[in-house]
SEMARFI-548539 format. One line per 2 residues: number of its first residue (from 1); for each residue x, y, z of N, C-alpha, C. Coordinates in steps of 0.001 Angstrom, whole numbers, plus 500000, padded with zeros to 6 digits. Example, Ala and Ser with C-alpha at 12.3 -4.5 7.8 and 13.67 -1.06 7.14 Angstrom:
1> 513190:494310:507800:512300:495500:507800:513200:496700:507800; 512850:497750:507080:513670:498940:507140:512900:500030:507870 .
***
This chain:
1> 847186:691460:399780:846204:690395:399980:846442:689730:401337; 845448:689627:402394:845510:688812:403396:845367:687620:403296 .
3> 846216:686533:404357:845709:685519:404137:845550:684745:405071; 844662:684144:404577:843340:683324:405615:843697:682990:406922 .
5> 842924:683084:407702:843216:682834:409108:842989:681251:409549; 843904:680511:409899:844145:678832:410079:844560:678731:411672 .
7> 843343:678201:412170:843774:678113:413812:843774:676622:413912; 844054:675795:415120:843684:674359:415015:843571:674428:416468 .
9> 842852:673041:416763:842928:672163:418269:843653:671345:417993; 845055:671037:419351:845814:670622:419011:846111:669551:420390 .
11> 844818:668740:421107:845051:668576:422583:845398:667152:422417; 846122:666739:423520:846670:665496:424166:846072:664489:424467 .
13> 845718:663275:423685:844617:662193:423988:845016:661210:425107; 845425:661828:426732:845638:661370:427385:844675:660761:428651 .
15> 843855:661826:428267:842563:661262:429482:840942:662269:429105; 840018:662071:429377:839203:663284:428820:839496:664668:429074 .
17> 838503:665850:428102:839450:667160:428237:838363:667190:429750; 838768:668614:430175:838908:669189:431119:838593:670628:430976 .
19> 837422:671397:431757:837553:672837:431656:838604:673573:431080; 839211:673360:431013:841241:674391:431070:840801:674062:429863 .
21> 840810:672602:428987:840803:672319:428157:839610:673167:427115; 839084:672617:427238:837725:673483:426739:837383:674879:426661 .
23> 837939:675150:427460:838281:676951:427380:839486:677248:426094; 839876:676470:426563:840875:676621:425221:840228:676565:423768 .
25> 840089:675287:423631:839367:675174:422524:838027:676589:421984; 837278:676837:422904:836292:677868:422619:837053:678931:421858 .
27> 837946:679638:422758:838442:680862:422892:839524:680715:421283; 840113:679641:420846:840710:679045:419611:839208:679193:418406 .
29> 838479:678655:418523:837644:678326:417358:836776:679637:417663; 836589:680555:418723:836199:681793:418436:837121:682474:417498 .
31> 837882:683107:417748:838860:683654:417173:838621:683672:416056; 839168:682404:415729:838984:681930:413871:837922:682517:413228 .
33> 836655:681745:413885:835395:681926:412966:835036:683404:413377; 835656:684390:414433:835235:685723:413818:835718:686506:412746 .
35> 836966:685350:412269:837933:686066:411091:837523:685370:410623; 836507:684688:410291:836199:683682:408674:836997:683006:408732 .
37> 837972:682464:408999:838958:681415:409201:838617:680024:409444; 839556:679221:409304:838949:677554:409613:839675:676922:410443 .
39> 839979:675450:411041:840109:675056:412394:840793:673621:411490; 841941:673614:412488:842284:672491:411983:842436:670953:413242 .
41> 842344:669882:412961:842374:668784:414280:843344:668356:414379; 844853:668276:415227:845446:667662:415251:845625:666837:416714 .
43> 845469:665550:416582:845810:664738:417799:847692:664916:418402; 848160:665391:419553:849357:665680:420010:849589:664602:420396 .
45> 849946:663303:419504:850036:661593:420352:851683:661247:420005; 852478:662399:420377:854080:661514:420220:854189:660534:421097 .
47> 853654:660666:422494:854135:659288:422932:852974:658675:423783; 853439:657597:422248:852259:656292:422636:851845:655851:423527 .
49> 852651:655815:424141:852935:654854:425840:851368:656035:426928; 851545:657025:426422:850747:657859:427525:849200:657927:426659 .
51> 849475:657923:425762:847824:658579:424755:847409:657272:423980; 846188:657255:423823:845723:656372:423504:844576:656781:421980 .
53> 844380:656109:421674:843016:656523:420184:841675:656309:420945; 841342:655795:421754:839983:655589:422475:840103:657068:423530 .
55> 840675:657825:423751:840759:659074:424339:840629:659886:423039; 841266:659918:422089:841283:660622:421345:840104:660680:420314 .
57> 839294:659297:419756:838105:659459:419599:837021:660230:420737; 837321:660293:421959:836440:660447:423055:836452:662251:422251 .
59> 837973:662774:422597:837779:663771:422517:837143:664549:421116; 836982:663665:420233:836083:664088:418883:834881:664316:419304 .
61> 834488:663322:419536:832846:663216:420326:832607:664406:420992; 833120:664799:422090:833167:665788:422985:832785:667255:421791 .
63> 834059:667411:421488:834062:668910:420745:832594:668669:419627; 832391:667766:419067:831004:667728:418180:829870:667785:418994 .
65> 830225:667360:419949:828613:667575:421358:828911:668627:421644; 829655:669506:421983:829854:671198:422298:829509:672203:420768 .
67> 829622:671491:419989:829489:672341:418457:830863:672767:418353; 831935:672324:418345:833270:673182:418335:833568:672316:417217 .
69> 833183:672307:416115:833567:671687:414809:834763:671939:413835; 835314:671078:413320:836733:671587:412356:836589:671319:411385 .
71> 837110:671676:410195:837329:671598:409112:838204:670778:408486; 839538:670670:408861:840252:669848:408449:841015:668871:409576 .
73> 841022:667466:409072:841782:666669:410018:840784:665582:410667; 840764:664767:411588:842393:665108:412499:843617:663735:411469 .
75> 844656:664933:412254:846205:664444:412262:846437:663951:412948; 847296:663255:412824:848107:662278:413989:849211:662298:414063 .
77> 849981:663079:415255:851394:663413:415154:852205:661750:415434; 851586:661014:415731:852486:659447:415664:852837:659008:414743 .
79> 852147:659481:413500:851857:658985:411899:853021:660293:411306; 853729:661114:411684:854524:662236:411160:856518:662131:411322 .
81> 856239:660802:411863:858197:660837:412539:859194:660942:411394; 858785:660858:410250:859700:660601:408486:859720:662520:408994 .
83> 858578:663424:408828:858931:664334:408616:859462:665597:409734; 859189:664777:410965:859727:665353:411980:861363:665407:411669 .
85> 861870:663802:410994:863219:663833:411274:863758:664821:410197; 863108:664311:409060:863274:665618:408195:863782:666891:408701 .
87> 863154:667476:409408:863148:669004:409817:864331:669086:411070; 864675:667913:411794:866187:667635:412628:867047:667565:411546 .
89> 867113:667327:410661:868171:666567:409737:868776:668226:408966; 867674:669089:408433:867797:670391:408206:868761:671117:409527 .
91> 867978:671030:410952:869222:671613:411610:870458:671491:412047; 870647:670246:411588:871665:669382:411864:873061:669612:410920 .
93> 872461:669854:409557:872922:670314:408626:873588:672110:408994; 873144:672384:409585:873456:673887:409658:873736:673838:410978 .
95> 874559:672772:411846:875497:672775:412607:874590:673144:414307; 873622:673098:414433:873137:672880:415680:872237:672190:416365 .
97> 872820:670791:415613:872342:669857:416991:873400:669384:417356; 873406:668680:418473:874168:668071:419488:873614:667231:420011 .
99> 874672:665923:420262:873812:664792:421254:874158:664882:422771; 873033:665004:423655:873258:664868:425021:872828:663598:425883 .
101> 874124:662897:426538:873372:662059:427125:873579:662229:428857; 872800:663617:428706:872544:663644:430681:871411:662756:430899 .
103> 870973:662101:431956:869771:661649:432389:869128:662624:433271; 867385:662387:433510:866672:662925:434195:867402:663354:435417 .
105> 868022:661959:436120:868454:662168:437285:869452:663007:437965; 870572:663375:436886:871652:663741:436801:871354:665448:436459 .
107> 869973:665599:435453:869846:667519:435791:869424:667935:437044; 868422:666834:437432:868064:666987:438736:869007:667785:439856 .
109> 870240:666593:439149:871295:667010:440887:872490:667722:440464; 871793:668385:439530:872742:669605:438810:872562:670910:439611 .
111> 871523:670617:439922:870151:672468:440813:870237:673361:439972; 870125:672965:438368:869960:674316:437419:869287:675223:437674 .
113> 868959:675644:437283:868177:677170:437597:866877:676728:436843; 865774:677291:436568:864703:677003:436080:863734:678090:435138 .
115> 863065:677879:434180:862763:678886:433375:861060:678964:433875; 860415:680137:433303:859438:680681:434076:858076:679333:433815 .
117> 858439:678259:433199:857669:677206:432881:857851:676228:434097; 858945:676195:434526:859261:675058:435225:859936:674075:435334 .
119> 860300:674187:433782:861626:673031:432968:862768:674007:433508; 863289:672922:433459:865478:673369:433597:865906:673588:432643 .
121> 866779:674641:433032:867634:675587:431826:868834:674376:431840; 868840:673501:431008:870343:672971:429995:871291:673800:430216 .
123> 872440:673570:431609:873491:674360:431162:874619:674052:430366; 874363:673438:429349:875502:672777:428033:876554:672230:428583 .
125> 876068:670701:429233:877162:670194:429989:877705:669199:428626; 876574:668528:428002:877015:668411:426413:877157:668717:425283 .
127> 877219:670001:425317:877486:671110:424347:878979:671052:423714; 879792:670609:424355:881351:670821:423467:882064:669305:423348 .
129> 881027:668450:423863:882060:666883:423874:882579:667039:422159; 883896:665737:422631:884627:665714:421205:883874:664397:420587 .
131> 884167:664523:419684:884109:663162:418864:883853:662012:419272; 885390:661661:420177:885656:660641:420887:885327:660509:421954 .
133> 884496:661809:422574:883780:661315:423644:882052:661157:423439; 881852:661706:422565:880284:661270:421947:880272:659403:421990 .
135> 881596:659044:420703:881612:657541:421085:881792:657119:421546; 882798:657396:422795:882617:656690:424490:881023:656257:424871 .
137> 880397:657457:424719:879076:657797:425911:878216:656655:425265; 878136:656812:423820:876975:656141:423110:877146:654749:423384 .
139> 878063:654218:423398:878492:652664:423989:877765:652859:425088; 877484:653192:426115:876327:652991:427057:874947:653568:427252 .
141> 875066:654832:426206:873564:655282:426406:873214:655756:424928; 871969:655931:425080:871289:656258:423711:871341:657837:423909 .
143> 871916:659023:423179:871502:660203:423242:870434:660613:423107; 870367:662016:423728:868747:663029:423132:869308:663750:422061 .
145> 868862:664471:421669:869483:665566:420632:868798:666863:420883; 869818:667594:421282:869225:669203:421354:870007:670505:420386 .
147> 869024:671346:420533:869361:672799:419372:870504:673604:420307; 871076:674168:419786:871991:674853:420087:871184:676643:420192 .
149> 871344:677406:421358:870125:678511:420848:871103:679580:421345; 871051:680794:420779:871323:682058:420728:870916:683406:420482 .
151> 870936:684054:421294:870557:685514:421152:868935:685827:421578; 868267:687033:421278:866506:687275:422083:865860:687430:421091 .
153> 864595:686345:421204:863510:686586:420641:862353:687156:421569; 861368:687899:421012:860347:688646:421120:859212:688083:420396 .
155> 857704:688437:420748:856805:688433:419575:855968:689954:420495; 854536:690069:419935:853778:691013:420280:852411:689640:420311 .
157> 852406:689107:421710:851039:688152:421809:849606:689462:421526; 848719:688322:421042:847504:689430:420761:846680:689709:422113 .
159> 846797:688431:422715:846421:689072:424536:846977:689704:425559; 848531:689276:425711:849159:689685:426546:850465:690415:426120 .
161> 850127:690956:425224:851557:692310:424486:852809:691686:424030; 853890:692488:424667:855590:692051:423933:855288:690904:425075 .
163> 856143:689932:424485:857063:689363:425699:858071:688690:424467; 859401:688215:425842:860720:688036:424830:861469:687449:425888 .
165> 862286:686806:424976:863254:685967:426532:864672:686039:425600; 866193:685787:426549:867342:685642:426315:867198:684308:426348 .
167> 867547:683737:424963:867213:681945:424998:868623:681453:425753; 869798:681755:425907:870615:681197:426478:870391:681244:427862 .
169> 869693:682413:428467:869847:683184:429998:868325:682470:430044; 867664:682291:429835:865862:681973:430221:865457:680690:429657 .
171> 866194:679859:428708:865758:678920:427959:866704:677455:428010; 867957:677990:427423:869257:677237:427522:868532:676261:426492 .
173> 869752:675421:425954:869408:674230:424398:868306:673351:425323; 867495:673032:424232:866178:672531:424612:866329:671407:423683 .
175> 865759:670525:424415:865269:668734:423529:864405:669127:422382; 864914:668174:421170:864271:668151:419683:863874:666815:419492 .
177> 864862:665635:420133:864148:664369:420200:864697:663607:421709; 864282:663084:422387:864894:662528:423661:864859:661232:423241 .
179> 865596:660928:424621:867109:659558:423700:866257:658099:423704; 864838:658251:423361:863686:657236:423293:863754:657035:422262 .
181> 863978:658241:421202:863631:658481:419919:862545:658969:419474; 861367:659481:420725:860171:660335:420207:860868:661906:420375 .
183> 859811:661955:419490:860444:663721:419024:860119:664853:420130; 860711:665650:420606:860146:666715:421436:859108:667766:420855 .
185> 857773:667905:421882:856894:668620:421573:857382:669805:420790; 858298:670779:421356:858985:672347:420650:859328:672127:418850 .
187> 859605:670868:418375:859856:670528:417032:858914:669656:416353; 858026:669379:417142:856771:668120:416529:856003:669783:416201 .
189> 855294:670266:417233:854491:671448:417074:854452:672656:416097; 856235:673113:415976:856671:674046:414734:856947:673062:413873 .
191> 856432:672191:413285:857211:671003:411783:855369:671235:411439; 854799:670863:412306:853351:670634:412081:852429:671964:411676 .
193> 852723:672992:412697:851888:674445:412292:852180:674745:410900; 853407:674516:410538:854182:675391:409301:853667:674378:408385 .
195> 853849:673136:408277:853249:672169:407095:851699:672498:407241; 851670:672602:407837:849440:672745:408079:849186:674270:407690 .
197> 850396:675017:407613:849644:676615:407260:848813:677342:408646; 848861:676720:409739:848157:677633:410828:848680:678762:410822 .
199> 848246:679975:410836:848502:681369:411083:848082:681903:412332; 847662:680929:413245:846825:682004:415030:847027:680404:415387 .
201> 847846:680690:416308:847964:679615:417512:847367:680297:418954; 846021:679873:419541:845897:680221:420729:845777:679037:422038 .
203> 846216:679432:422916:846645:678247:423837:846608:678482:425217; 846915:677945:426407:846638:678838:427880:848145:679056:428105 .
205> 848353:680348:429118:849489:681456:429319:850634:680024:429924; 850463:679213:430283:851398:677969:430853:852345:678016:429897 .
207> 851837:677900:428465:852969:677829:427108:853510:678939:426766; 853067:680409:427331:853583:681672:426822:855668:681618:426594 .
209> 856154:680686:427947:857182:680781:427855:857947:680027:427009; 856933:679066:426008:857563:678028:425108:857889:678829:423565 .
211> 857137:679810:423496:857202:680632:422009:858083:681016:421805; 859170:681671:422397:860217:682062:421525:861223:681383:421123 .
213> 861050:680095:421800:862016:679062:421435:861503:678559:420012; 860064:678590:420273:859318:678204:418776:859667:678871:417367 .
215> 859354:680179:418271:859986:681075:417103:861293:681218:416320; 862238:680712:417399:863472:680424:417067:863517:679249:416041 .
217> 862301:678111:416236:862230:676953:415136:861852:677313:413611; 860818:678116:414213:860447:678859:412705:861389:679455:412016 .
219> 862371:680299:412696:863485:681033:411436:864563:680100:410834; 864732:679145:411673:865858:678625:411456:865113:677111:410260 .
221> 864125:676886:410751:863243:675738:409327:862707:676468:408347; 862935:678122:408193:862203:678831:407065:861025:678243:407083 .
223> 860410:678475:407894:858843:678619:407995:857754:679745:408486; 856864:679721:407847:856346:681130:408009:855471:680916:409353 .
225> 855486:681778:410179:855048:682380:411645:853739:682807:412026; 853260:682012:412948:851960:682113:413495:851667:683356:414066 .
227> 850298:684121:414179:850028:684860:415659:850104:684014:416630; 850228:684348:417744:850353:683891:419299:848983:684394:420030 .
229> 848151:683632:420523:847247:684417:421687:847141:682872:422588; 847645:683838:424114:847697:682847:425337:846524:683342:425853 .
231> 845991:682654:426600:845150:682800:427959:845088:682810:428999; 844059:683225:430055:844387:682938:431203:843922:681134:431385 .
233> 844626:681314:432931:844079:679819:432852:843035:679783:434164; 842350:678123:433914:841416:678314:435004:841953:677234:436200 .
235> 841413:678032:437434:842021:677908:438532:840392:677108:439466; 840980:676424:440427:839749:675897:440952:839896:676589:441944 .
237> 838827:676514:443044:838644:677313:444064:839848:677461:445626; 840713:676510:445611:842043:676596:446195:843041:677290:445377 .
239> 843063:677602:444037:844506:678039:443352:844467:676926:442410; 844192:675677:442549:845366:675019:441691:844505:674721:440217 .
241> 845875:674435:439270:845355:674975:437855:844255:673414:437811; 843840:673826:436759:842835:672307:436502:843577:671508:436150 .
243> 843355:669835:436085:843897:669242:434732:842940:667637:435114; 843674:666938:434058:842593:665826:433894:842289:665087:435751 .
245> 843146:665220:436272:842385:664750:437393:841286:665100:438020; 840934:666177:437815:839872:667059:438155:838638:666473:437723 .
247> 838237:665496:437895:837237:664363:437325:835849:664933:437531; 835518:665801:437994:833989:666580:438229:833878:668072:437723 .
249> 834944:668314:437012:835678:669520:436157:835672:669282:434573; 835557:667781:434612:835681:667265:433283:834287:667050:432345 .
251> 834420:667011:430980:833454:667257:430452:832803:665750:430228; 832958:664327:431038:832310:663405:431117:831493:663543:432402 .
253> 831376:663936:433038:830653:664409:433895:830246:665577:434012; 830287:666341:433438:829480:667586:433138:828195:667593:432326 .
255> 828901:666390:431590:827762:666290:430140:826732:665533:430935; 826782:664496:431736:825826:664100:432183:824850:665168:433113 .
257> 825107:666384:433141:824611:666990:434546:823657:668092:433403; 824808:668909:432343:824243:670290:432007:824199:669910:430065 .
259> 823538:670624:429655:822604:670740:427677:824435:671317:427787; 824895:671144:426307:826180:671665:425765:826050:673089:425554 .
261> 824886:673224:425414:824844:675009:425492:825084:675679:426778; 824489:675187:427651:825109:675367:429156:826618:675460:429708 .
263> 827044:674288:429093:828359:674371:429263:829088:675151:428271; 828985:675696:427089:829928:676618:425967:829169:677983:427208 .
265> 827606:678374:427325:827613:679675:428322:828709:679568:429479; 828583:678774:430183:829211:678787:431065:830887:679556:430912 .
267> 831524:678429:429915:832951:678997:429519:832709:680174:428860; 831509:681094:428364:831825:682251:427441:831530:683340:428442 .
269> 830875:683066:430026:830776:683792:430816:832126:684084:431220; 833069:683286:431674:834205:683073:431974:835251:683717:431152 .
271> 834814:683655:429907:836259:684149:429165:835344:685553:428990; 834508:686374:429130:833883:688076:429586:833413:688134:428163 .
273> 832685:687181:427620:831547:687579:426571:830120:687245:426893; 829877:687158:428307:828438:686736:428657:828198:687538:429628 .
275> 827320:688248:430610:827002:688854:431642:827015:687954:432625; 826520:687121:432197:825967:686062:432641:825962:684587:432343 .
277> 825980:683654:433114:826010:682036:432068:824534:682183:431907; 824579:681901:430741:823441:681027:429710:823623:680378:428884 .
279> 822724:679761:428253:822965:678958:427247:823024:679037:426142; 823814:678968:425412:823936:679579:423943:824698:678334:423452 .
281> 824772:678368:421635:825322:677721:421012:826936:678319:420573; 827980:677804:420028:829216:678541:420001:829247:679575:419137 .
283> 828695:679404:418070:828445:680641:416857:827442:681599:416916; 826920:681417:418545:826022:682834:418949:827377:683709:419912 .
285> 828475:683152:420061:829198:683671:421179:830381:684562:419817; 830297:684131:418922:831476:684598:417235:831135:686225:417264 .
287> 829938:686924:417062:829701:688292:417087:829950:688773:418581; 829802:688173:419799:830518:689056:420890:832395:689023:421087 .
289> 833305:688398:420177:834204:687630:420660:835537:689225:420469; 836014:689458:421304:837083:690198:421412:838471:689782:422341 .
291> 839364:690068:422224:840380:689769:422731:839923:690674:424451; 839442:691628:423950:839892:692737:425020:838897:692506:426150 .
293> 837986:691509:425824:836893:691065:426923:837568:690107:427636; 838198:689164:426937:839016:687918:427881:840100:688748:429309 .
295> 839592:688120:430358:840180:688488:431746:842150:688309:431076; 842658:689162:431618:844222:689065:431949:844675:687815:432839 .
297> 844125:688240:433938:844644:687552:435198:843513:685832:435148; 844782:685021:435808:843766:683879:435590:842600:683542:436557 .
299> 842221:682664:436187:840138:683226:436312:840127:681653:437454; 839550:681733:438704:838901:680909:439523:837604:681242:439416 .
301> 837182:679146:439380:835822:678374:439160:835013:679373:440156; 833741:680075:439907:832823:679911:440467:832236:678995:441654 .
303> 831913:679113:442582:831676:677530:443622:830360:677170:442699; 829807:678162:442563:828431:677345:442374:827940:677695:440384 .
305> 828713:677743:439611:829375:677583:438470:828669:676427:437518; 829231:675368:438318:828430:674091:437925:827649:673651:438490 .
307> 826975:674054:439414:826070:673614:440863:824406:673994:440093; 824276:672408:440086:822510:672142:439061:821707:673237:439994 .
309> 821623:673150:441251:820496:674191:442077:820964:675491:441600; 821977:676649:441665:821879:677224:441518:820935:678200:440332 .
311> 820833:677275:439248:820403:677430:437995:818663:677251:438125; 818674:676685:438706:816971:676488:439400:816300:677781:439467 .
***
C-alpha cells in the first residue's frame, strides 16, 4: 500500500515572497497535486525578532490570489518550542549534544573552512570540554547546543540524483538551539516534517547541502523520511540569486502590474512546462508537470519577462 503524498509550504514571514519564492511554492504544490497528494502551511517564524504575522498573513493572501491553496494549516513554528525541546532532550539522552559557547565572532577568526552552503564547518573546539569547564564558561555565557555527527549520508534527490556528504569532513556538529534559546532551523524543520507526516519536501538547490544533516535528524529521532526535490534557482539578469530585496521581483508589485494567471504562466514557462508564458490557472499546469522538464542549471529572469509592453 502506498502512502499518500504530503508536501507543504514552509516560507519565512520576513518580508513579501519573491519570484525564488514562488517558484518554489508552484513547483511544491505541482508535484503534490499530480500525485493526488495534499499541501500543508507552515509559517517558519522561530525568530520573532525578524518575522512578523502581518507578513505572514500577507503571504496567505498572496498564495490564495495565485490559486496555490492548502489543505492543512497554517502552523506556527513559534507556537512548537515544548516539542522542539522534546526532540533535543531525545538526543541528548543518547549522548550527542554538547554545549558550545564559541561566539559569532570568534568562528569568524577561526578561518574554518566552509561547506558548499556557506556556513562554517564547527571544528569541535567544544566538543570535549570537561564538566568543570562547561561550568566555568556558563558563568559568563549562555551556551548553543549542538549534535555531535558522524559518518556519510546520501539520498537519491528526485531532480538532481545521488548526492551525499562526509558530515564530519563537509558539515562538522551543527546548531540544534543557539545560545538565545530559539531552536535551529535543521531541528525545528525535521521535528515538524515528521510530526506533520510530509513525505516530498521540495525546495531551491541553496538547501541541497542541508539534507543530509537532516537526514541524519531523521534516523537518530526515528522518524520516517521525506523525498527530497531541489530546484534550480532564479537568478536576475547580473547573476545574483533573488531575494526579498528585489522589490520589483516581488509579488506586491507584480500583482499590481499582471492577472495571477500571468504570473503562475510566467513561473510555469520558467520551470519548462509552458512554450511559452501564458496565462493559465495552477491546476491547468498539474497534467504538464514532470520533474524532467524543470531546467538543471539555474534559470536567469528574462529582461523582458515582466515587461507589460512586451505582452502587447
Amino acid at each position: 500500500m502506498t502512502r499518500e503524498v504530503v508536501g507543504r509550504f514552509a516560507p519565512t514571514p520576513s518580508g513579501s515572497m519573491h519570484l525564488g519564492n514562488l517558484f518554489s511554492c508552484l513547483l511544491a504544490w505541482l508535484s503534490v497535486r499530480a500525485q493526488g497528494g495534499r499541501i500543508i502551511l507552515r509559517m517558519e517564524n522561530l525568530d520573532t525578532h525578524r518575522t512578523s504575522r502581518k507578513f505572514a498573513e500577507q503571504l496567505m493572501r498572496d498564495l490564495e490570489f495565485l490559486g496555490l491553496h492548502w489543505d492543512e494549516g497554517p502552523y506556527w513554528q513559534s507556537e512548537r518550542g515544548d516539542y522542539y525541546q522534546e526532540c533535543l532532550d531525545k538526543l541528548s539522552v543518547q549522548g550527542l549534544v554538547y554545549p558550545c559557547f564559541c561566539s559569532r565572532a570568534e568562528l569568524h577568526a577561526a578561518n574554518a573552512p566552509h561547506a558548499s552552503d556557506g556556513d562554517y564547518i564547527y571544528q569541535g573546539t567544544c566538543r570535549a570540554l570537561t564538566a568543570a569547564e562547561i561550568a566555568e564558561k556558563s558563568r559568563s555565557r549562555a551556551p548553543a547546543m549542538r549534535l555531535r555527527v558522524s559518518g556519510t549520508v546520501g539520498f537519491n534527490d528526485l531532480h538532481y540524483g545521488w548526492y551525499e556528504q562526509d558530515l564530519e569532513r563537509d558539515c562538522g556538529d551543527f546548531l540544534l538551539r543557539r545560545s538565545d534559546g530559539v531552536f535551529a532551523y535543521q531541528l525545528a524543520v525535521v521535528a515538524d516534517d515528521g510530526a506533520m507526516g510530509v513525505t516530498q519536501v521540495v525546495r531551491g538547490r541553496d538547501l541541497l547541502s542541508s539534507t543530509p544533516r537532516q537526514l541524519y535528524l531523521y534516523k537518530l529521532l526515528g522518524l520516517p523520511t521525506p523525498e527530497f526535490a531541489h530546484i534550480p534557482m532564479l537568478l536576475s539578469g547580473d547573476g545574483r540569486r533573488l531575494s526579498k530585496r528585489d522589490a520589483d521581483m516581488g509579488l506586491e508589485k507584480l500583482r499590481e502590474r499582471f492577472l495571477p494567471e500571468e504570473i503562475v504562466g510566467s513561473l510555469g514557462y520558467l520551470a519548462g512546462l509552458l512554450d511559452r508564458p501564458e496565462a493559465v490557472r495552477p491546476h491547468e499546469l498539474v497534467p504538464a508537470f514532470s520533474w524532467e522538464k524543470v531546467p538543471m542549471e539555474d534559470i536567469y529572469l528574462p529582461s523582458d519577462l515582466f515587461d507589460r509592453s512586451s505582452r502587447s
